[in-house]
C-alpha positions as CSV (number, residue, x, y, z in Angstrom):
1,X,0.0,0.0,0.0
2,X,2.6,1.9,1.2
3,X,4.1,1.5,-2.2
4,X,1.1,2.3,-4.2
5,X,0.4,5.9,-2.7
6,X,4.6,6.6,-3.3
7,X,4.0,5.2,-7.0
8,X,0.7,8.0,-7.3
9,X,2.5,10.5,-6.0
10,X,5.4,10.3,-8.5
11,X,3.3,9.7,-11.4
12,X,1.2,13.0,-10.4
13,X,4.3,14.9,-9.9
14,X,5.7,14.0,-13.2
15,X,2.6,15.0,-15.0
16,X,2.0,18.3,-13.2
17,X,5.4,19.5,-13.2
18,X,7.1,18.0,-16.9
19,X,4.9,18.7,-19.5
20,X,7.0,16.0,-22.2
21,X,6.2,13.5,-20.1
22,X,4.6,10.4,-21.9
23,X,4.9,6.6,-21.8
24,X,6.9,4.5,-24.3
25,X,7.1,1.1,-25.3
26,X,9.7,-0.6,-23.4
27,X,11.9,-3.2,-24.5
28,X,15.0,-4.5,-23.4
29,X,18.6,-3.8,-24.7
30,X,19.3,-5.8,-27.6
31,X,22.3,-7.6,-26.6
32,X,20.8,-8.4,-23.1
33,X,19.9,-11.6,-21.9
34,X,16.8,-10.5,-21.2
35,X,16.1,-9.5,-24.7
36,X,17.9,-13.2,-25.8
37,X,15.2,-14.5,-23.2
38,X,12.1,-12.8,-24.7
39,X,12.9,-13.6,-27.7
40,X,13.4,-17.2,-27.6
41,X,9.6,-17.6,-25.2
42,X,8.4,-15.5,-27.7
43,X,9.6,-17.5,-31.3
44,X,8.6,-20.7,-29.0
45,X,5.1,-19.2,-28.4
46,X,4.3,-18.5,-31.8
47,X,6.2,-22.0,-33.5
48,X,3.4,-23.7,-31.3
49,X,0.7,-22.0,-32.6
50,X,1.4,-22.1,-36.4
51,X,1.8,-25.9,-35.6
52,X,-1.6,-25.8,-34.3
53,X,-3.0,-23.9,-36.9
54,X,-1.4,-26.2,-40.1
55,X,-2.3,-29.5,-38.5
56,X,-5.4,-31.5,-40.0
57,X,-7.6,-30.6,-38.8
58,X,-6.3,-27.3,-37.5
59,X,-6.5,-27.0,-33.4
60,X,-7.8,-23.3,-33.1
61,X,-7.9,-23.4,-29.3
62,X,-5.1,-21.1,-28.5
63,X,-6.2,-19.0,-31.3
64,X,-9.4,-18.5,-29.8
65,X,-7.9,-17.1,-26.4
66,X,-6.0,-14.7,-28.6
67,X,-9.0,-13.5,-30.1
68,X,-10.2,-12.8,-26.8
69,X,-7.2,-11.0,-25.7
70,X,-7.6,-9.0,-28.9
71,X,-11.0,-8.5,-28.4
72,X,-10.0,-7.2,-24.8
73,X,-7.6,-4.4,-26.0
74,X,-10.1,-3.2,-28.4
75,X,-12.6,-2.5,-25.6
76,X,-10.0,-0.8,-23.8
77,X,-9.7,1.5,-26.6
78,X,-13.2,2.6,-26.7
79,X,-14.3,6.1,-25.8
80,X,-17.8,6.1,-23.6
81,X,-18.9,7.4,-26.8
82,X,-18.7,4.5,-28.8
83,X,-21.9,2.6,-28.0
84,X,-22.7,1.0,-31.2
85,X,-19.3,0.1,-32.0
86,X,-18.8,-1.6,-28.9
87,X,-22.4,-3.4,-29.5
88,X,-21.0,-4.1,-33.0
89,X,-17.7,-5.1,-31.8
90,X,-19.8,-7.7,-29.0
91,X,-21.4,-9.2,-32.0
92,X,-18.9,-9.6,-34.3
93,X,-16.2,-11.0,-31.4
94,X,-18.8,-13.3,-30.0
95,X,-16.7,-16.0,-28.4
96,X,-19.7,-18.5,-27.9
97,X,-20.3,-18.1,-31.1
98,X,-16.7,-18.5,-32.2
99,X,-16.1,-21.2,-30.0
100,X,-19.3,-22.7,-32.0
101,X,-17.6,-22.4,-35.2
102,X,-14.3,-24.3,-33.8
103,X,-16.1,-26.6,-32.7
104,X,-18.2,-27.3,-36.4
105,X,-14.6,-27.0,-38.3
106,X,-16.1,-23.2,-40.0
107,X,-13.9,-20.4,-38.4
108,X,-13.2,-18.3,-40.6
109,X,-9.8,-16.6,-39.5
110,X,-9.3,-14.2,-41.8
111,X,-12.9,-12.5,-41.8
112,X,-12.5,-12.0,-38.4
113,X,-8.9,-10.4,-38.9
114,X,-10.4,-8.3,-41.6
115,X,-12.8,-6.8,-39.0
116,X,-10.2,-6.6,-36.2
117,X,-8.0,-4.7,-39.0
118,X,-10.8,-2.1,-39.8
119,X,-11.7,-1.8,-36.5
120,X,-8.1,-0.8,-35.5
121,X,-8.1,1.9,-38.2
122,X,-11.3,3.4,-36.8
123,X,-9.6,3.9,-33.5
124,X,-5.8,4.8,-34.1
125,X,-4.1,7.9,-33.9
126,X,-2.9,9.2,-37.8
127,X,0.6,8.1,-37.1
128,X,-0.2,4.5,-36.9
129,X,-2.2,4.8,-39.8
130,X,0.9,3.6,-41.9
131,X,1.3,0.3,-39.4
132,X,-2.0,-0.7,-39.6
133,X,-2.5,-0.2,-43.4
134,X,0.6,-2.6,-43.6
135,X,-1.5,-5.5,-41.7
136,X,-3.7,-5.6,-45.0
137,X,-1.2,-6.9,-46.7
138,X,-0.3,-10.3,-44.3
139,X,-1.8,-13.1,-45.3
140,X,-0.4,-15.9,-42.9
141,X,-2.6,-16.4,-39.9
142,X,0.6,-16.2,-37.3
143,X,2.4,-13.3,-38.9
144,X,-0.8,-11.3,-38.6
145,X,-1.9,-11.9,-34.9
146,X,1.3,-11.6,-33.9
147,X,1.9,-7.8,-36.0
148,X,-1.5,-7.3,-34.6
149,X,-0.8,-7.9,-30.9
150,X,2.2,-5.3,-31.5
151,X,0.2,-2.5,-33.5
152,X,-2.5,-3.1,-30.7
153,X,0.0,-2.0,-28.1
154,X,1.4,0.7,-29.4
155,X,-2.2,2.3,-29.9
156,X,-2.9,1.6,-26.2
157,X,0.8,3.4,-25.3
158,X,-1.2,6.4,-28.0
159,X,-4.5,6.2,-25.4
160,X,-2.7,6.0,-22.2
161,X,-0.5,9.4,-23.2
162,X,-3.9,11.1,-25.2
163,X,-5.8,10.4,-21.5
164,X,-2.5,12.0,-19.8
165,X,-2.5,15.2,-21.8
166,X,-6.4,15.1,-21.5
167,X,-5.9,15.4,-17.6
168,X,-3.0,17.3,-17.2
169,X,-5.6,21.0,-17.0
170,X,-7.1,19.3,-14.1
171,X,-4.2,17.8,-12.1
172,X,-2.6,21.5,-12.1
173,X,-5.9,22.8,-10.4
174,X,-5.7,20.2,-7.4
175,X,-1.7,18.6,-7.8
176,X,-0.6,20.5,-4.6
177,X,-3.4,19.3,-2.7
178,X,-3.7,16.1,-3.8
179,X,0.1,15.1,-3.7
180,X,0.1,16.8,0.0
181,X,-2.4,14.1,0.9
182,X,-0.6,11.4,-0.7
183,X,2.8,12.3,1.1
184,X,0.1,12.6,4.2
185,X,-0.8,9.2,3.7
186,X,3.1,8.2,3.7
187,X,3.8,9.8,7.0
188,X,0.5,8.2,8.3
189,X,2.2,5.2,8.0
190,X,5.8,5.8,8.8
191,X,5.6,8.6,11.3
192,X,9.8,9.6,11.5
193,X,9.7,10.2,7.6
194,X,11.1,13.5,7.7
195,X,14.1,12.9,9.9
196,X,16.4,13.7,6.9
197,X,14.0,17.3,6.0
198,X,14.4,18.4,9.3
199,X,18.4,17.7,9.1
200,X,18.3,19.5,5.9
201,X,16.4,22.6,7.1
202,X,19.1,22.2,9.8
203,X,21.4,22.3,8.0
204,X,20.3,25.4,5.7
205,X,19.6,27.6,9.2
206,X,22.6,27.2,10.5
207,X,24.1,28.4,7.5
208,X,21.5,31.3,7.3
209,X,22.4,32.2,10.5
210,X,26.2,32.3,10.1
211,X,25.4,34.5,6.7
212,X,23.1,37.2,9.0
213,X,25.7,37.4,11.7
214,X,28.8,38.0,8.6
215,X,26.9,40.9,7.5
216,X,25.8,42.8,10.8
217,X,28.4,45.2,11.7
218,X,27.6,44.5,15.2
219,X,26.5,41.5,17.5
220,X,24.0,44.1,18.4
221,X,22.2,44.6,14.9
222,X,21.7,41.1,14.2
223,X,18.2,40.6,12.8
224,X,15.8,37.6,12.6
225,X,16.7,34.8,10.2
226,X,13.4,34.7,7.9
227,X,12.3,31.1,7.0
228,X,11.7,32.0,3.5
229,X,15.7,33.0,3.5
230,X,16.1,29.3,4.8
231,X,14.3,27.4,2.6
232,X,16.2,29.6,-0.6
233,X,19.3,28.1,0.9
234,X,18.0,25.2,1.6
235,X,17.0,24.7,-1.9
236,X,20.2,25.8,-3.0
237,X,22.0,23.2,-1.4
238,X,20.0,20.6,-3.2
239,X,22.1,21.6,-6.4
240,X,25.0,20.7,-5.2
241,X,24.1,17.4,-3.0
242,X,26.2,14.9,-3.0
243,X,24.0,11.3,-2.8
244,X,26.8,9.3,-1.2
245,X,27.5,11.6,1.7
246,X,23.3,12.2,2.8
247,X,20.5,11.5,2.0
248,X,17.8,13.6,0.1
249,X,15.2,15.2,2.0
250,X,12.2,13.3,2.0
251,X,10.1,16.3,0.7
252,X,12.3,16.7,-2.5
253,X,12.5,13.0,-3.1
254,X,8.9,11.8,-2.6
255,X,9.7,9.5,-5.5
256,X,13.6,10.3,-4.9
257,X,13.3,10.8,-8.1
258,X,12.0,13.4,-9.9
259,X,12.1,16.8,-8.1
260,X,15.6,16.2,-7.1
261,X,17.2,13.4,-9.0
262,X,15.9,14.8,-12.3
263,X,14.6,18.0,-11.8
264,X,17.6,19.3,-9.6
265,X,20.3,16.9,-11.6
266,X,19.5,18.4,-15.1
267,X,19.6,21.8,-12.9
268,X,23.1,21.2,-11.8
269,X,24.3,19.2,-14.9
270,X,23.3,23.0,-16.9
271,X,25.0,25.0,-14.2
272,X,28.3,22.6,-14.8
273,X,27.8,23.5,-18.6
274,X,27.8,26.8,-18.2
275,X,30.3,27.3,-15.7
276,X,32.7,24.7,-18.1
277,X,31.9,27.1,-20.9
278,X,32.9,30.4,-18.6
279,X,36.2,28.8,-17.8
280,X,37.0,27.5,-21.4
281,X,36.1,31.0,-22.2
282,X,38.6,32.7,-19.8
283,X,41.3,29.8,-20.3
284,X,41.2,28.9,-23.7
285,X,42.2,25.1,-24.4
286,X,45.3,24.1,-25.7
287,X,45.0,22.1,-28.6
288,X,46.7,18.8,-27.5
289,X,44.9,18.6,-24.2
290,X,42.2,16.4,-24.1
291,X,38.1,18.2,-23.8
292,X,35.3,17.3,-21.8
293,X,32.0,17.4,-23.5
294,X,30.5,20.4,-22.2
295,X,33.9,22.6,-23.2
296,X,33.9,20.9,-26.6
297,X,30.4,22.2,-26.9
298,X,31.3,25.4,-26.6
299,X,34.4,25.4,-28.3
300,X,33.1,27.9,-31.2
301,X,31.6,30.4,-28.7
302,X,35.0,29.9,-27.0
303,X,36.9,31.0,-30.8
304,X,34.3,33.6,-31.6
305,X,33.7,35.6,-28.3
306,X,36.8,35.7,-26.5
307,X,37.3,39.2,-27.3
308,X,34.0,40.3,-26.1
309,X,34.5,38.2,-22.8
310,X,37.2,40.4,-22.1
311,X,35.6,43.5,-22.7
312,X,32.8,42.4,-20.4
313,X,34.9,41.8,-17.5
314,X,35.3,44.2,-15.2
315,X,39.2,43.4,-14.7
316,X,41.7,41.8,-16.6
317,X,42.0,38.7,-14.3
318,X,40.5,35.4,-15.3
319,X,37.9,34.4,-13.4
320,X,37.9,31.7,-11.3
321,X,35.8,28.3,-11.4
322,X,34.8,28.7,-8.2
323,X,33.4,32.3,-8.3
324,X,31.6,31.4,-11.7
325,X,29.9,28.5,-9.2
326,X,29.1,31.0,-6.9
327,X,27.5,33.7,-9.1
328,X,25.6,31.2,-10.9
329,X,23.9,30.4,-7.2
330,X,23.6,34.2,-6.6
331,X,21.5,34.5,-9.5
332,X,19.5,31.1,-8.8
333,X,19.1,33.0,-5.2
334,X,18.1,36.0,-6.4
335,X,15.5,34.3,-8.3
336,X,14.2,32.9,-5.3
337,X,14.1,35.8,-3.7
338,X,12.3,37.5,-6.1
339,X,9.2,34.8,-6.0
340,X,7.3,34.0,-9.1
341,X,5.1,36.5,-10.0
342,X,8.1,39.4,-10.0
343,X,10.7,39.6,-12.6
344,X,13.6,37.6,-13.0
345,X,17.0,39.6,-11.8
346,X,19.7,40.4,-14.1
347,X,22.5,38.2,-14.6
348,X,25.7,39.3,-13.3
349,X,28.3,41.0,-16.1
350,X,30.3,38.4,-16.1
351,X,27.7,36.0,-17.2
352,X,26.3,38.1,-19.6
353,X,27.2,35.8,-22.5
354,X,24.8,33.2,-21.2
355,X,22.2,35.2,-19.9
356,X,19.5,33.6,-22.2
357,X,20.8,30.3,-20.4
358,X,20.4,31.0,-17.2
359,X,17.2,33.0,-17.4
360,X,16.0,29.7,-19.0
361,X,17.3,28.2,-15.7
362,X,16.1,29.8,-13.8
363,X,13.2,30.3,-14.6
364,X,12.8,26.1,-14.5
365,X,14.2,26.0,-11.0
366,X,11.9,28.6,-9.6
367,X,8.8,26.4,-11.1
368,X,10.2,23.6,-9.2
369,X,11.0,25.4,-5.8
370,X,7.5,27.3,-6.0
371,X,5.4,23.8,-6.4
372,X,7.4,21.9,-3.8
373,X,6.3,25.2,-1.4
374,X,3.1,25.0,-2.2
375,X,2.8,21.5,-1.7
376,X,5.3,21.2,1.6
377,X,4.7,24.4,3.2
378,X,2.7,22.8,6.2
379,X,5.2,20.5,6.7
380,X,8.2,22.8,6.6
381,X,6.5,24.8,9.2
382,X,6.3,22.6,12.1
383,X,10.4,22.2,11.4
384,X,10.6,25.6,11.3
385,X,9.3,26.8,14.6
386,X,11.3,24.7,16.3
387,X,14.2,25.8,14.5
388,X,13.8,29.3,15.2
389,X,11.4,29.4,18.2
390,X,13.1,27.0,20.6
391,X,9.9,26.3,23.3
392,X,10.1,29.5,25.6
393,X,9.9,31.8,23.3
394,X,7.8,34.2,21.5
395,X,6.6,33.2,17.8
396,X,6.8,35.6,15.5
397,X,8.2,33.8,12.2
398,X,7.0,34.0,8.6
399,X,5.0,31.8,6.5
400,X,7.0,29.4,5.3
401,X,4.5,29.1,2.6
């Protein structure tokens, strides 16, 4: 169960917050053994059947529970709109009545693959039109349930992502409440779930904190560390996680997958691109050292706009790795900062050349960080206020939402 409502929650996510998302057919790698595997049950499947079907007389009885299957997949293709083709479909697929003509040696096999074939191009989307034209032209009983079966799938992988698009509109009206109750549900049933979200906010206040006191001129002036301040740098830190060391927070990982391992991942993986192409920028390549893939990438920009790097830059110094790392989070913070509905901040000078980049990022990562508020929020407060507002004394925090 517990699995289930983790499995919801991730699918919900992923449709909400990706808007390519889409199921494919899977198969396995060709060289795998699984792939050896499936082959070899599959060729053994269908060798048995075409023995069945060219013996004398011909044995239709595994034939008959692949019409049903097919008969099966159809339906599940079928709009509440189509009454009369589903009352056609019951009429014509009649297994009792099928079985009846086994049983009397009079199946026809090909009248009833003739209607499965029309049938199938009544319901498919245009771009299978070409796949399903080409079962016309198969004559040999096996051959053609078998490209059948395969055509048939791929049209329900073509439903399954036409009812995803259909609902995506009304998952974005209710997807923060609804995945709030799911991850409700979760800590319903394992009640110390947030043990590594409340390390993590931890961890992001105590930084917070050190930040205020570096800029007060006095132990005196030192203000109140905001919550929404924290959960910036808390989300900052999620760019630059390290898997092995911690574990994610249980609020950006509520499939550990997407928010943080691919949301935050292709986050990071573009701010190593762009501070790779920064550096190759300032320190041009020599041409018998070997390139990463991200500096080769930018190798033209790195031939063609040297010169207007330079005249960018504010002083002749290259500059360094790290301090393109760190502006690159300055902006992202700054975009936090800023909150949705107000406009992104300008890019520091010395990014300039990539500005469209990262107003492209961020943009994406302040999408992310805005949903994960809007679904967490009630949880990060609890966390929160005992963080800042040890028991004793006076609560006066923000909302975290």
């Amino acid at each position: 169960m517990l699995q289930n409502c983790i499995s919801n929650l991730s699918l919900a996510h992923e449709i909400v917050v990706n808007r390519d998302f889409c199921f494919k057919v899977s198969s396995p790698p060709a060289d795998s053994l699984e792939s050896r595997v499936t082959q070899i049950v599959h060729r053994a499947f269908w060798d048995s059947l075409q023995e069945q079907l060219t013996c004398d007389p011909p044995n239709y009885n595994h034939a008959v529970i692949l019409l049903q299957e097919v008969k099966t997949m159809l339906q599940s293709l079928l709009l509440p709109g189509h009454v009369r083709l589903r009352s056609e479909m019951d009429e014509v697929l009649d297994m009792e009545l099928i079985q009846q003509q086994v049983d009397h040696g009079v199946l026809d096999l090909h009248r009833l693959a003739g209607y499965i074939i029309n049938t199938m191009a009544s319901l498919c989307a245009p771009v299978r039109d070409p796949e399903v034209g080409a079962l016309r032209n198969l004559k040999e009983p096996v051959e053609l349930l078998r490209e059948i079966f395969r055509v048939l799938g791929l049209m329900k992988t073509d439903m399954v992502n036409f009812t995803i698009q259909s609902l995506r509109p009304h998952l974005l009206q209710q997807a923060a409440q609804y995945e709030r109750a799911k991850f409700q549900q979760i800590l319903d049933k394992q009640p110390a779930s947030l043990d590594n979200t409340t390390a993590w906010l931890q961890a992001a206040a105590s930084e917070e904190a050190s930040a205020v006191s570096a800029r007060s001129p006095s132990p005196d002036s030192i203000g109140p560390v905001s919550t929404s301040a924290i959960l910036n740098r808390a989300y900052i830190r999620l760019l630059h996680w390290d898997p092995q060391d911690h574990r994610y927070p249980e609020v950006s990982c509520s499939r550990q997958n997407y928010l943080t391992l691919h949301s935050y991942c292709h986050l990071r993986d573009n701010l190593l691109i762009i501070r790779e192409s920064l550096v190759s920028l300032h320190f041009p390549p020599h041409p018998a050292s070997g390139l990463s893939l991200s500096t080769s990438m930018f190798l033209n920009l790195n031939e063609c706009r040297c010169r207007e790097l330079t005249s960018l830059s504010s002083t002749p110094s290259p500059l360094p790795p790290s301090h393109i790392g760190e502006r690159v989070q300055g902006f992202l913070q700054a975009t936090l900062q800023g909150g949705p509905a107000k406009r992104s901040p300008e890019p520091p000078s010395a990014l300039r050349l990539v500005s469209a980049e990262l107003a492209n990022l961020g943009t994406a990562f302040g999408r992310i960080v805005h949903f994960n508020r809007m679904v967490f929020g009630p949880f990060y407060a609890p966390i929160l206020r005992k963080l800042l507002f040890p028991p004793g004394e006076a609560e006066t925090e923000d909302d975290s939402r």
